[in-house]
SEPAVO-863479 format. One record per residue (C-alpha): residue in one letter; chain; x, y, z. Coordinates in steps of 0.2 Angstrom, whole numbers, always signed. Example, Ala and Ser with C-alpha at 12.3 -4.5 7.8 and 13.67 -1.06 7.14 Angstrom:
<pts>
(pt "A"; "A"; (+62; -22; +39)) (pt "S"; "A"; (+68; -5; +36)) 
</pts>
This chain:
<pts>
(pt "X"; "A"; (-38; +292; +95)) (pt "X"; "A"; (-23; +287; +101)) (pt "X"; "A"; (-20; +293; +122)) (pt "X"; "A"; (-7; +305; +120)) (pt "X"; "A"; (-12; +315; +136)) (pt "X"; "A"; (-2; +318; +152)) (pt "X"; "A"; (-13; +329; +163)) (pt "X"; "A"; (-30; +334; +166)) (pt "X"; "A"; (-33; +350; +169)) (pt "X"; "A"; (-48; +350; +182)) (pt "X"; "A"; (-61; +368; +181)) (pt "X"; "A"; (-72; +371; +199)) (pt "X"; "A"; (-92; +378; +194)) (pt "X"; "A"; (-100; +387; +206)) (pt "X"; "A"; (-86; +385; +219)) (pt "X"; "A"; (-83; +406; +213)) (pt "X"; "A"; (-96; +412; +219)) (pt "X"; "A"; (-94; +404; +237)) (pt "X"; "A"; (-82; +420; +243)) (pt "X"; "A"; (-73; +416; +259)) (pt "X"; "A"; (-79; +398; +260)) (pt "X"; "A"; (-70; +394; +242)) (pt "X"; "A"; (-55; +388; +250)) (pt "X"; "A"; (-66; +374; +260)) (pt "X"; "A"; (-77; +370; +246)) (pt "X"; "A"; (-62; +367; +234)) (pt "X"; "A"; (-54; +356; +247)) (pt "X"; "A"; (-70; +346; +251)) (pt "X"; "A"; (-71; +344; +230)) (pt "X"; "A"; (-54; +338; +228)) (pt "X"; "A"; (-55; +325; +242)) (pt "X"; "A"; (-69; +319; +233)) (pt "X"; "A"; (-60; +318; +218)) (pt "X"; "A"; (-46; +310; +224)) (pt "X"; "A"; (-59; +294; +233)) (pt "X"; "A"; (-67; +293; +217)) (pt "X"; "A"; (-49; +288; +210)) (pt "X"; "A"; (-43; +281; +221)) (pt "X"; "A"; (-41; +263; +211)) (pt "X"; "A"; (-28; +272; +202)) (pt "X"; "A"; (-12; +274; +213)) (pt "X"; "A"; (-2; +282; +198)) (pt "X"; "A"; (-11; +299; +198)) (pt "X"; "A"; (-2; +314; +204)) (pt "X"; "A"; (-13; +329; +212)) (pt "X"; "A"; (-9; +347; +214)) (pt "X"; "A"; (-19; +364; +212)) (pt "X"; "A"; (-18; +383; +210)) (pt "X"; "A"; (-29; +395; +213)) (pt "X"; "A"; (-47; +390; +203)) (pt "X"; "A"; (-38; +376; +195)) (pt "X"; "A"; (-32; +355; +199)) (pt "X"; "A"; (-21; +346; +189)) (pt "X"; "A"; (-21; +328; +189)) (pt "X"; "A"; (-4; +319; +182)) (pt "X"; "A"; (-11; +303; +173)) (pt "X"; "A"; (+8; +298; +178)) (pt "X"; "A"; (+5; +281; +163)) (pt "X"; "A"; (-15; +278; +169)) (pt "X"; "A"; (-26; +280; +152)) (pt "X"; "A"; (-37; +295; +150)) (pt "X"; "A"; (-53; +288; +146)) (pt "X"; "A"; (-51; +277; +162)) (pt "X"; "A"; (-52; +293; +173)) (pt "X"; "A"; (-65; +300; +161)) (pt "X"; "A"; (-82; +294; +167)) (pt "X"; "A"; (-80; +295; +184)) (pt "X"; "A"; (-72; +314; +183)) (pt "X"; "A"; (-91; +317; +175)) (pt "X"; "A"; (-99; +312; +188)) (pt "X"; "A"; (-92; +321; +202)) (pt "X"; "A"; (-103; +339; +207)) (pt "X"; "A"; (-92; +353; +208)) (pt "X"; "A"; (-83; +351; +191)) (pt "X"; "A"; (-90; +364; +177)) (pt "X"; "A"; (-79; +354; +166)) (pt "X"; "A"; (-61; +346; +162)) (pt "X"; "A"; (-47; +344; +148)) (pt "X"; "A"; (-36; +331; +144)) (pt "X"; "A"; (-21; +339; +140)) (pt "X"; "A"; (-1; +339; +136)) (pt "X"; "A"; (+9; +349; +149)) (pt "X"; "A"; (+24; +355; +143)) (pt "X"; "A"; (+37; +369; +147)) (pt "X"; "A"; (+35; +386; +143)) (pt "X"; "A"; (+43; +384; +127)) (pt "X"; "A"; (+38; +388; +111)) (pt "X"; "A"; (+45; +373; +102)) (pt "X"; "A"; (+40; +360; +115)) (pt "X"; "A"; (+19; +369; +113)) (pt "X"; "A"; (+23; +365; +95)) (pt "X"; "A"; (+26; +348; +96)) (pt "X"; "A"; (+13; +345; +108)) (pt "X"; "A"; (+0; +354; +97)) (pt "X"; "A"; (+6; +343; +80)) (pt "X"; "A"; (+6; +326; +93)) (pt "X"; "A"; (-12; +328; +94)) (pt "X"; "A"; (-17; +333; +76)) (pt "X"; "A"; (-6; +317; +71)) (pt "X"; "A"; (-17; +307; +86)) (pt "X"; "A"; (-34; +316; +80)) (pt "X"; "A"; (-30; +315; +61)) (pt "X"; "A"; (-43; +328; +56)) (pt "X"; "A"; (-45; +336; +37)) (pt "X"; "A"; (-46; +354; +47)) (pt "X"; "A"; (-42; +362; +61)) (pt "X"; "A"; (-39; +378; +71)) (pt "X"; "A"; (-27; +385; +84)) (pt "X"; "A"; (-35; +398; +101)) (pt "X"; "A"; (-24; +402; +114)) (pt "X"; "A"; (-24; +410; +130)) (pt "X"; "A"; (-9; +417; +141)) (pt "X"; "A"; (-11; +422; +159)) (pt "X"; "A"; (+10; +419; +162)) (pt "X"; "A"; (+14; +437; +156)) (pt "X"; "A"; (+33; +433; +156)) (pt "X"; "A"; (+33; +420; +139)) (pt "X"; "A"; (+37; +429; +127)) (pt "X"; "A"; (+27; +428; +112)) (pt "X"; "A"; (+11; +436; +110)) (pt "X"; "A"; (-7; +426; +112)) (pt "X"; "A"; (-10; +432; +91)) (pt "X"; "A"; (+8; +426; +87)) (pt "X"; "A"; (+7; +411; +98)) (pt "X"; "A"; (-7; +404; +88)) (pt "X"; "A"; (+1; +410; +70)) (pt "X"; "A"; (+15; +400; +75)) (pt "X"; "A"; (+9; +384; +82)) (pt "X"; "A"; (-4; +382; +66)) (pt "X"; "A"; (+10; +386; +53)) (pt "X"; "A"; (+21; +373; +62)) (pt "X"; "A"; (+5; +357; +62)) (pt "X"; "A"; (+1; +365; +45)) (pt "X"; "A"; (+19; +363; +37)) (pt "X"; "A"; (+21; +346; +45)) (pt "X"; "A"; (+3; +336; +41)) (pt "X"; "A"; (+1; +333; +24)) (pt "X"; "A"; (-20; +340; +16)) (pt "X"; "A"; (-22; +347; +33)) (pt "X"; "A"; (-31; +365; +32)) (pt "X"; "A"; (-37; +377; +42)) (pt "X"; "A"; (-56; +382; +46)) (pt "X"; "A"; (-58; +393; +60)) (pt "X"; "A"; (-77; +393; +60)) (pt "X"; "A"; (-80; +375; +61)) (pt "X"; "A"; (-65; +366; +62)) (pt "X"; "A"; (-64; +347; +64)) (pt "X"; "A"; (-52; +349; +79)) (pt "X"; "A"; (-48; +364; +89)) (pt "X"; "A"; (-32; +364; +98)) (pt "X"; "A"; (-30; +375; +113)) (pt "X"; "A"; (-18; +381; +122)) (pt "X"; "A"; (-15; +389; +141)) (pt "X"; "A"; (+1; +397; +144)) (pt "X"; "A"; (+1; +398; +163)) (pt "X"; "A"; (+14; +400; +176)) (pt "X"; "A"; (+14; +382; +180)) (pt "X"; "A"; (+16; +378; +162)) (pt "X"; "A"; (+11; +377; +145)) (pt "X"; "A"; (-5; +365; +144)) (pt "X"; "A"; (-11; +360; +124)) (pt "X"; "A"; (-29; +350; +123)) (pt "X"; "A"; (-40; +350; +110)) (pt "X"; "A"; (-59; +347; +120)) (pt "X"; "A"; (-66; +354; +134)) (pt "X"; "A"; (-78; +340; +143)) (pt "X"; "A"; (-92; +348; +153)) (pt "X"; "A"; (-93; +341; +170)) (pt "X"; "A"; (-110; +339; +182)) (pt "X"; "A"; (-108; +356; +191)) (pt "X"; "A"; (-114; +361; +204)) (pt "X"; "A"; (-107; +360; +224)) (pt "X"; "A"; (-97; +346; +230)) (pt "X"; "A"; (-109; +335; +239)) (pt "X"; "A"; (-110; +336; +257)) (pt "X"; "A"; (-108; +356; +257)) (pt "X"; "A"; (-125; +361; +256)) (pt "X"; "A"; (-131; +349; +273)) (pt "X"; "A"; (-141; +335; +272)) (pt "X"; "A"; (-159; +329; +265)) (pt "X"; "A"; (-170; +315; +268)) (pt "X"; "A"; (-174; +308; +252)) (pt "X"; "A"; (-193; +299; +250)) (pt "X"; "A"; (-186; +286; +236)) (pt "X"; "A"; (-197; +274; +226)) (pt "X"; "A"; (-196; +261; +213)) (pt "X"; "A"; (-202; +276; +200)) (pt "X"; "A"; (-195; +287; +187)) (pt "X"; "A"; (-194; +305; +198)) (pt "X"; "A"; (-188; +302; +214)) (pt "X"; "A"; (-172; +296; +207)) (pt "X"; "A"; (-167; +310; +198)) (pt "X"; "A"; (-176; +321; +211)) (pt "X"; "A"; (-162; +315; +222)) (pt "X"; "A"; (-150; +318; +209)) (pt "X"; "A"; (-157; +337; +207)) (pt "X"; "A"; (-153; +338; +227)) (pt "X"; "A"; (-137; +330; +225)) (pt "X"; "A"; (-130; +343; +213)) (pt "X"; "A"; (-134; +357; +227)) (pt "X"; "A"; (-119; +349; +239)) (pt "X"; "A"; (-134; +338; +250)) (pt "X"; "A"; (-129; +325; +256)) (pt "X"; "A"; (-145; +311; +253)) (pt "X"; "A"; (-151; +300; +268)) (pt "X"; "A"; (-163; +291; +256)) (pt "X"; "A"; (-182; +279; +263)) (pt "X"; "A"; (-190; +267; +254)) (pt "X"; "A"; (-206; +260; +260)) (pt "X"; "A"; (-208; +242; +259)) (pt "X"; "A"; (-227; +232; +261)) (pt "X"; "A"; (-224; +214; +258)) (pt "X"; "A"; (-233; +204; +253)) (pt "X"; "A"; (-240; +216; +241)) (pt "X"; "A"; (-221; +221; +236)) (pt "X"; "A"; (-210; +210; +231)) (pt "X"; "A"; (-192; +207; +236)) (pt "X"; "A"; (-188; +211; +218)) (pt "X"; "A"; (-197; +229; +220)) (pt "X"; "A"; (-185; +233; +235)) (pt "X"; "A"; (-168; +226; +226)) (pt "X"; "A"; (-175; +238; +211)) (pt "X"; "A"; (-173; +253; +224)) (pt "X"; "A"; (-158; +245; +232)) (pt "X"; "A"; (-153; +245; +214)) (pt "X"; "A"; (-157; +266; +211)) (pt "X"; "A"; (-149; +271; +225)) (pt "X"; "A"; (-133; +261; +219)) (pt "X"; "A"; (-133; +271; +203)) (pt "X"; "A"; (-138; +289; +211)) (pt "X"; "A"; (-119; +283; +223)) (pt "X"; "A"; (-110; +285; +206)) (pt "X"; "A"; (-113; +305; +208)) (pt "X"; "A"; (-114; +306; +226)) (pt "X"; "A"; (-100; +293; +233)) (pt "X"; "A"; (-112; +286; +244)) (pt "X"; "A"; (-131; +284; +248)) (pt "X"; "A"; (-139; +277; +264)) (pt "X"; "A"; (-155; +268; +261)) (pt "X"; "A"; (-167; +263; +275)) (pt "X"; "A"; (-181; +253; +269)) (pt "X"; "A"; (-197; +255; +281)) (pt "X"; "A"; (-209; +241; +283)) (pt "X"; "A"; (-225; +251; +281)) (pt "X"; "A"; (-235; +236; +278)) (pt "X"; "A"; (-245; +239; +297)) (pt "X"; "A"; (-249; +256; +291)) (pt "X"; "A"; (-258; +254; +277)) (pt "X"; "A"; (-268; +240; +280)) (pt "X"; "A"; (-274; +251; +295)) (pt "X"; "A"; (-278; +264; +284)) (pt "X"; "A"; (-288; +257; +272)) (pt "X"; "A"; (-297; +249; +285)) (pt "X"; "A"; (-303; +265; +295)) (pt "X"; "A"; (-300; +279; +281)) (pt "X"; "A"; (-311; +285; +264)) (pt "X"; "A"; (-305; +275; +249)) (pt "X"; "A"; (-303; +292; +238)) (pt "X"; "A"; (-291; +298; +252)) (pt "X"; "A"; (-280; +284; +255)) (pt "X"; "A"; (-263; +290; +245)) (pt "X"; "A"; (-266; +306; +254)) (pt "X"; "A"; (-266; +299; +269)) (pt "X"; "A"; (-252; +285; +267)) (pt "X"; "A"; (-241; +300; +262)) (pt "X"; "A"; (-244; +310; +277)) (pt "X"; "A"; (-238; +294; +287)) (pt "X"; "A"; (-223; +292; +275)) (pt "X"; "A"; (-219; +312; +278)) (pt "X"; "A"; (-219; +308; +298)) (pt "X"; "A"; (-208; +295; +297)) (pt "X"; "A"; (-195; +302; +288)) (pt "X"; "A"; (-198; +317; +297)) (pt "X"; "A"; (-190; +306; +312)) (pt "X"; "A"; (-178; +298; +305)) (pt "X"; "A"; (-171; +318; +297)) (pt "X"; "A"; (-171; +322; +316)) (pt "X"; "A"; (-161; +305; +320)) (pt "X"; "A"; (-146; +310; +306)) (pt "X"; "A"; (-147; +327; +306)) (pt "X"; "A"; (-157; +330; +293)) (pt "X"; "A"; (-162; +350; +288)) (pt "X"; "A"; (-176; +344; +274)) (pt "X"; "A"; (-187; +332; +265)) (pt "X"; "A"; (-187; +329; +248)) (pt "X"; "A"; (-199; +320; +235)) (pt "X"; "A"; (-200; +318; +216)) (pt "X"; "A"; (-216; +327; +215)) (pt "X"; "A"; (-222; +336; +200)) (pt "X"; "A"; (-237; +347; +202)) (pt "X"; "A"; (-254; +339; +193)) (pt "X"; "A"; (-245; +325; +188)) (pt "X"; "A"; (-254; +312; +198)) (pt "X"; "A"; (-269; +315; +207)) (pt "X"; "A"; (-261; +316; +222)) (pt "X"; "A"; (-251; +327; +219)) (pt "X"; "A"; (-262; +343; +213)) (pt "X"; "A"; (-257; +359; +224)) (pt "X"; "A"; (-271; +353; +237)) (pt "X"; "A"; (-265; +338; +239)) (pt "X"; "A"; (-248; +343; +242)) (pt "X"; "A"; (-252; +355; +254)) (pt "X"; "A"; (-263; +343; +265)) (pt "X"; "A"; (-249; +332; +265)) (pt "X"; "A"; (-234; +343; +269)) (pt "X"; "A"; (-244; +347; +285)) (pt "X"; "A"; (-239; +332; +292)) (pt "X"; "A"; (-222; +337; +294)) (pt "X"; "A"; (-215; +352; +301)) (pt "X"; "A"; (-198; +352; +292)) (pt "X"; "A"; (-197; +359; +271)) (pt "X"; "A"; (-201; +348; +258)) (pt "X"; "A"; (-191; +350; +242)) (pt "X"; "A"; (-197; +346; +226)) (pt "X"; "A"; (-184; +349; +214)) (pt "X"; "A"; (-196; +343; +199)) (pt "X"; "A"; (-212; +351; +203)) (pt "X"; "A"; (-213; +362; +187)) (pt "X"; "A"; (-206; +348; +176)) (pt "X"; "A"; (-217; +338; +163)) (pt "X"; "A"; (-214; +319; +163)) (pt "X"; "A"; (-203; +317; +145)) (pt "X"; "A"; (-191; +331; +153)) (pt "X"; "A"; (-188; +321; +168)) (pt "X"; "A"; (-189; +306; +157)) (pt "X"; "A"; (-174; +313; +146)) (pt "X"; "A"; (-165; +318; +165)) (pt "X"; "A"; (-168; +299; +170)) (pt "X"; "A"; (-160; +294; +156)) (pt "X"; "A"; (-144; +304; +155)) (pt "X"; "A"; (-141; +300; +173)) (pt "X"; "A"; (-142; +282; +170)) (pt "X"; "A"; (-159; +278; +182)) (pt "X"; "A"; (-171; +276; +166)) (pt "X"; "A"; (-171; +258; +164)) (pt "X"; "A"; (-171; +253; +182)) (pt "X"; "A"; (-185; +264; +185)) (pt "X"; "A"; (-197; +257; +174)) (pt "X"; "A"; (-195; +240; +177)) (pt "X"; "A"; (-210; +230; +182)) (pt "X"; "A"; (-209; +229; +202)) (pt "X"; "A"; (-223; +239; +210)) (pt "X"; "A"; (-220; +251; +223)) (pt "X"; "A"; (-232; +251; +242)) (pt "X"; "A"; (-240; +268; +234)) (pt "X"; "A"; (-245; +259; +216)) (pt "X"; "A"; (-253; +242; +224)) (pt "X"; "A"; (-264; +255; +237)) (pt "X"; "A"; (-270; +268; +223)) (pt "X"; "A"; (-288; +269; +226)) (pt "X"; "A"; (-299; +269; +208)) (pt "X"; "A"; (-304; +287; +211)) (pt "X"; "A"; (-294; +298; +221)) (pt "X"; "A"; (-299; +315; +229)) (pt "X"; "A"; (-289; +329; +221)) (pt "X"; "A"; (-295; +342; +231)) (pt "X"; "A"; (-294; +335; +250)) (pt "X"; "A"; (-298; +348; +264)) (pt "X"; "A"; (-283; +351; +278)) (pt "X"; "A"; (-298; +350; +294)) (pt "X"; "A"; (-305; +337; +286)) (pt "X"; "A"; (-291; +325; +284)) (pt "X"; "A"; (-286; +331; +304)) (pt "X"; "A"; (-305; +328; +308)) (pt "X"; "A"; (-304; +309; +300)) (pt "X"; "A"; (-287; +307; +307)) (pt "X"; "A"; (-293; +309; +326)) (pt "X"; "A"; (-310; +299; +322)) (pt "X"; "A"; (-300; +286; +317)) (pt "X"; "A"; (-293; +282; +332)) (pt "X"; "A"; (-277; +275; +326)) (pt "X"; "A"; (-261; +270; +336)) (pt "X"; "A"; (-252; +281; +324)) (pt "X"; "A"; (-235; +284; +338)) (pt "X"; "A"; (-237; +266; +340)) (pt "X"; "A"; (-236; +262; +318)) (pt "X"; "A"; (-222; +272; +316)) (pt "X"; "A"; (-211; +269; +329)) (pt "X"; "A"; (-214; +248; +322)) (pt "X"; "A"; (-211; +255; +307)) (pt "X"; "A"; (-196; +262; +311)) (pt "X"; "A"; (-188; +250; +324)) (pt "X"; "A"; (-189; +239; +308)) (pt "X"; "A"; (-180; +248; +298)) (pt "X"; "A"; (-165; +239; +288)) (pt "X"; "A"; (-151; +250; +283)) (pt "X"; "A"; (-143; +248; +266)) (pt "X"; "A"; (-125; +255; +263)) (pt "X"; "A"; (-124; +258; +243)) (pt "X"; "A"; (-108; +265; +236)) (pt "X"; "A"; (-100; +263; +217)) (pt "X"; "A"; (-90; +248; +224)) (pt "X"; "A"; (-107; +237; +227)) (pt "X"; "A"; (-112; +225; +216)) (pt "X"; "A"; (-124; +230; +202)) (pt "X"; "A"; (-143; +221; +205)) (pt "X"; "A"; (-145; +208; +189)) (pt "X"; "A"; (-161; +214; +179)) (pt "X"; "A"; (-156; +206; +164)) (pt "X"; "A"; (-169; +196; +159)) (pt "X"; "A"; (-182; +207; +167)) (pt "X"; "A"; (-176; +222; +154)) (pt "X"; "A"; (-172; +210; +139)) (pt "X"; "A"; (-193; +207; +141)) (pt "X"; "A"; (-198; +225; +146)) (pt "X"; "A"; (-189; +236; +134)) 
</pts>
C-alpha cells in the first residue's frame, strides 16, 4: 500500500483509570515515546486530553510502526490523514486511501465529538461513501465485512480519516509501577515473566547466575542476549550476572542430592534480595509455573520463598508451557530461549528431586551445614559484572547455533 498517511493518532490503555495521577502517567508515556523515536528528528508531538498525535512531517509510517508496538501504555494507534474540518477535504482524504488500498469493498463509520461541523455523523458517512463510491470504478460496499473500513473522527483539532486501528502492548508505562528484581535465565519463562512485569509500569533490575566452568560464556551472552530483546519493550534493562560457582559446589558438597535445586534457589532468592535493597527494589520476580518442574510444586515454592523477606511475583504460575510458549513467541524471546547453552540450574538438577521438602527441615540442614553463607554471597556479589542492555546494543550472533537447532 502506498504511505499516504500524515499523522498518527496515539490512544493511552489503562492510563483512565489512574484518576488524579493521569496527568503524570501520560507525561511519563509520552517521554517514553518520544526516546523510542528519537532517530527520527522530523516527527512533530502534541496531545489533548486522552489522546497524542505524532506529525510523520515526511518520515514513512511503517518506520515508526514497530517500535509504537512495543511501548506499554499504548491500547492502540492509527495511521491517519489530518485534514480540516471540511467536508470536501474528509472526502478526498477518504478516496486517497481506498485508491492507496485498492479494495473490491468497503465501508465508511464515523465519529464526531466537534459538535460545531456541520454535518450529521449518519450524513457524514452517506456522503463520504457516495463520493469514493462515484469515483472508484467496481468498488462496492459491504458493511459487514468489508475489505477496508474507512474511519473517520471529527474532532476539535481536526478531521482525522484511517482505515486500521493497530492494537498497542497496553498496559502502564514502565517505570510507574516501582521496580522489580528480576531472577532471569537462559530459559523459556523468565523472559516473558519479565515482560508480564514489564507491562505493569515495573521497572526490571534483572540477575543472572553464572557457574563457569559448567556454563559457558555462550550461556551468558544467550541471557545478555534476552535481556537485549525484553529492552525493545522496556527502553532499557540492567543485567548483573552473579558468579555463583563458590555456592554450589559447596552445596553439593554438604547438602542431600534430592534437595539441591531447592537449596541453590533459596541462595539465589538472598542474593537478589540484596541487590533489591541496593537499587531500590520493592519485589522479586521469577518465571515460575506451579508443577511444572519439580521444584517448583507449591512445597517447594514456599520453602524457597522463605529465604527472602520481600514478595516474589510470579506472573506465570497458572500458565501451561505451550501458553507461555505462544507468549515467548510473540514477544520475540522464543528462539533465544531455546538454544542449546545450559543454565547453573540445568547442569546441578539432581536425578531425583524431592518435591515435597519440609520448611524445619531445610533450616535444620542449613545450620548443620555450617556454611560461610554471609561469606558466598557477599563474593558472589562483590563479583558481580553489570551489563547495560538497551535497543541500541548490538544483537548477540546465534546464527549458526539456530540454523542447527531449529
Amino acid at each position: 500500500m502506498i504511505d499516504v498517511y500524515t499523522t498518527v493518532l496515539i490512544r493511552f490503555g489503562e492510563l483512565a483509570l489512574k484518576g488524579k495521577n493521569r496527568a503524570d502517567f501520560e507525561a511519563r508515556l509520552i517521554q517514553d515515546i518520544k526516546r523510542r523515536l528519537k532517530a527520527f528528528p522530523e516527527l512533530a508531538f502534541w496531545r489533548t486530553h486522552g489522546r497524542l498525535y505524532i506529525e510523520l512531517g515526511g518520515t514513512p509510517y511503517e518506520a515508526v510502526a514497530e517500535p509504537l508496538q512495543r511501548i506499554f501504555g499504548l491500547i492502540s494507534f492509527s495511521p491517519a490523514i489530518r485534514v480540516p474540518l471540511e467536508l470536501e477535504a474528509i472526502q478526498a482524504a477518504a478516496l486517497r486511501l481506498v485508491e492507496a488500498a485498492r479494495p473490491k469493498t468497503f465501508k465508511v463509520s464515523a465519529r464526531r465529538t466537534a459538535r460545531a461541523f456541520p454535518v450529521p455523523t449518519p450524513e457524514l458517512m452517506k456522503r463520504v461513501g457516495a463520493y469514493v463510491l462515484k469515483r472508484v470504478p467496481g468498488l462496492k460496499v459491504d458493511v459487514h465485512a468489508p475489505e477496508q473500513e474507512v474511519m473517520v473522527e471529527v474532532r476539535q483539532e481536526g478531521a482525522f480519516v484511517y482505515d486500521r486501528v493497530v492494537p498497542g502492548a497496553g498496559g502502564f508505562p514502565v517505570g510507574t509501577s516501582g521496580k522489580v528484581v528480576l531472577l532471569l535465565s537462559g530459559g523459556i519463562d523468565s523472559p516473558v515473566a519479565g515482560w508480564y512485569i514489564m507491562r505493569k509500569g515495573v521497572e526490571v533490575e534483572a540477575v543472572y547466575y553464572h557457574s563457569p566452568p559448567y556454563t559457558s560464556e555462550r550461556a551468558k551472552l544467550k541471557v545478555a542476549e534476552l535481556a537485549r530483546l525484553l529492552s525493545l519493550w522496556s527502553g532499557r534493562v540492567r543485567l548483573r550476572v552473579v558468579p555463583f560457582t563458590e555456592i554450589q559446589e559447596a552445596l553439593k558438597a554438604s547438602v542431600p542430592e534430592p534437595l539441591l535445586t531447592t537449596f541453590m534457589r533459596r541462595y539465589m532468592m538472598r542474593i537478589a534480595e540484596r541487590i533489591a535493597d541496593e537499587v531500590g527494589a520493592l519485589a522479586l520476580a521469577t518465571g515460575e509455573s506451579l508443577g511444572q518442574v519439580a521444584s517448583q510444586t507449591l512445597e517447594n515454592l514456599h520453602v524457597i520463598a522463605a529465604a527472602t523477606r520481600l514478595p516474589v511475583l510470579r506472573p506465570l504460575i497458572g500458565l501451561d508451557k505451550t501458553e507461555i510458549i505462544a507468549l515467548a513467541r510473540k514477544i520475540g524471546t522464543y528462539e533465544t530461549s531455546i538454544l542449546p547453552y545450559e543454565d547453573c540450574c540445568t547442569v546441578f538438577t539432581p536425578a531425583h528431586p524431592q518435591t515435597k521438602p519440609k520448611l524445619a527441615k531445610v533450616e535444620a540442614i542449613e545450620a548443620r551445614a555450617g556454611l560461610d553463607r554471609e561469606g558466598m554471597i557477599g563474593r558472589a556479589l562483590q563479583g558481580t559484572e553489570v551489563l547495560e542492555l538497551s535497543p541500541e546494543t548490538p544483537p548477540a550472533r546465534f546464527e549458526a547455533e539456530l540454523e542447527l537447532y531449529l
